[in-house]
N, C-alpha and C positions, 0 to 999 in steps of 0.2 A: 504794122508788122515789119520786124527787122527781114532784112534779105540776108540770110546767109552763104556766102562767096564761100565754097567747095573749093578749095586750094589743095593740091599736091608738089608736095616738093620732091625733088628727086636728083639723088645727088648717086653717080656710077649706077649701081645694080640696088639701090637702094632708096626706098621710095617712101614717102610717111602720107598717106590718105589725110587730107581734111586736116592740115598744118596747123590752121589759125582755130582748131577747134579742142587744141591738143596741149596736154601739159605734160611736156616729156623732164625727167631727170637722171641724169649723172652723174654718179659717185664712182671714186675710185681711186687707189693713195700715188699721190705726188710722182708725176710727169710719166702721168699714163696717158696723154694726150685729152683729155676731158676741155682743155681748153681748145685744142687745137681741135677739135668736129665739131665745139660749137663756133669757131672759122669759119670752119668748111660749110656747116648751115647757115649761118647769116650771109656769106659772102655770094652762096650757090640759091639764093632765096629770087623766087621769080620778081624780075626788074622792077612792076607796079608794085610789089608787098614792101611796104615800110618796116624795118627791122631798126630795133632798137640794143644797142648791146651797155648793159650795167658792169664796169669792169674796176671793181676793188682796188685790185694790185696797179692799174694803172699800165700795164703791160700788153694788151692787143691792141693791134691795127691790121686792119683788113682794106685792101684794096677798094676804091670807092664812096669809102668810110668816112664822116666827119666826126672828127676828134672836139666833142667838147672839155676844155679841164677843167673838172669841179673843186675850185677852190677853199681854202677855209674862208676868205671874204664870202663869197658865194652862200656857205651852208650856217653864216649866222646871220642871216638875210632873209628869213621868212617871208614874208612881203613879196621880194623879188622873186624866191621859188616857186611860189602860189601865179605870179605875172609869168614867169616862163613854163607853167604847168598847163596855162591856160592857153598860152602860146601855143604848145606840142599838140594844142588836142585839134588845134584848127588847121596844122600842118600836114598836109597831105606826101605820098613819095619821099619819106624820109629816110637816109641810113644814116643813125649816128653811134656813137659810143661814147658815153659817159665814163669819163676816166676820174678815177678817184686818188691817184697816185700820191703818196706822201700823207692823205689824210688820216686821221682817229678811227677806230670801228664807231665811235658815239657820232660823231661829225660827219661818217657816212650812212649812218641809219638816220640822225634828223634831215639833211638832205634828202634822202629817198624817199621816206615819209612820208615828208612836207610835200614833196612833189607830185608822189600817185597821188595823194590827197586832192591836188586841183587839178590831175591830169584822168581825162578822159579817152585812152584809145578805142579807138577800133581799126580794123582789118590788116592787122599789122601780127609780128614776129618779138617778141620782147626776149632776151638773151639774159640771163643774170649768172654771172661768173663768182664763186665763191660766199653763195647764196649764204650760209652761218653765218656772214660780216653783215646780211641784212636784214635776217630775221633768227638769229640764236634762240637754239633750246635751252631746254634744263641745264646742261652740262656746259655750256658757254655763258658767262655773266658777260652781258650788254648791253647797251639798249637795241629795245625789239618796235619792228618796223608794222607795226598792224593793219597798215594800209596795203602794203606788197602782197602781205598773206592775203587780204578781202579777193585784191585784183586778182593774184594766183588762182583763187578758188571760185571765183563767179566770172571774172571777164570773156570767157571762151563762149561766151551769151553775145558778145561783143566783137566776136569773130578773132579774137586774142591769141597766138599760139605762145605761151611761154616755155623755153628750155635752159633748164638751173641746173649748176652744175658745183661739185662741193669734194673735197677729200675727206670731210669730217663731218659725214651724214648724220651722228649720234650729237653732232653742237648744232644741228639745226631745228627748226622748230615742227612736232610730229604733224601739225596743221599744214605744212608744205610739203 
């Protein structure tokens, strides 16, 4: 039997019951802060929750935070993603940010991929900023991330909170 850990996050007068149980999303058009509250939630995330933040643009840092840069060496390196996927799932207390800056939409959808693929969380906080770069609908041609969608939609079994945030809710995929 999994133990499920009851987390509340609470940031000012605002409080989400049951974090790591929770798949919250945000839409709303360009620099309505959607990036900036999920900051505020990752950074304001209780000390023991391991939070994960997936950042396309390359553009957040949060105090605390380790910056990994996901390189294009990096995302045509299968092998190695599947060894650092496998790495993540044994690492306990972690904040980090996967910075995608400069890379392809296809070059960050094999990356991510590749990586849930070997990567197993639990009781952790997963952030994914401008989620259509990692799992595009109908209306966006790219390559589509089918591992992101599994985890989105089962991992909260796994004590998972994920919060996805997009300006172009109609390019992303209706499964997210």
């Amino acid at each position: 039997n999994k133990e499920m850990k009851e987390q509340t996050q609470t940031v000012g007068e605002m409080s989400i019951d049951n974090v790591t149980q929770r798949t919250v999303a945000m839409s709303g058009r360009k620099s309505r802060g959607k990036s900036t509250i999920m900051k505020l939630l990752a950074y304001s995330a209780p000390v023991d929750l391991p939070c994960y933040v997936f950042d396309p643009l390359g553009k957040i840092t949060i105090d605390g935070f380790e910056v990994l840069n996901v390189t294009k060496k990096v995302c045509m390196d299968e092998v190695n993603i599947g060894k650092i996927a496998v790495n993540f799932s044994q690492i306990k207390q972690t904040k980090i940010i996967f910075s995608y800056k400069g890379l392809l939409q296809s070059e960050i959808a094999t990356f991510t991929n590749k990586f849930f693929e070997g990567w197993h969380p639990r009781d952790c906080l997963i952030f994914i900023d401008e989620i259509q770069e990692i799992t595009p609908g109908n209306l966006m041609h790219g390559q589509y991330s089918p591992e992101v969608e599994r985890h989105i939609r089962h991992d909260r079994n796994d004590n998972v909170g994920f919060f996805v945030a997009t300006q172009r809710p109609s390019f992303c995929s209706l499964n997210v």
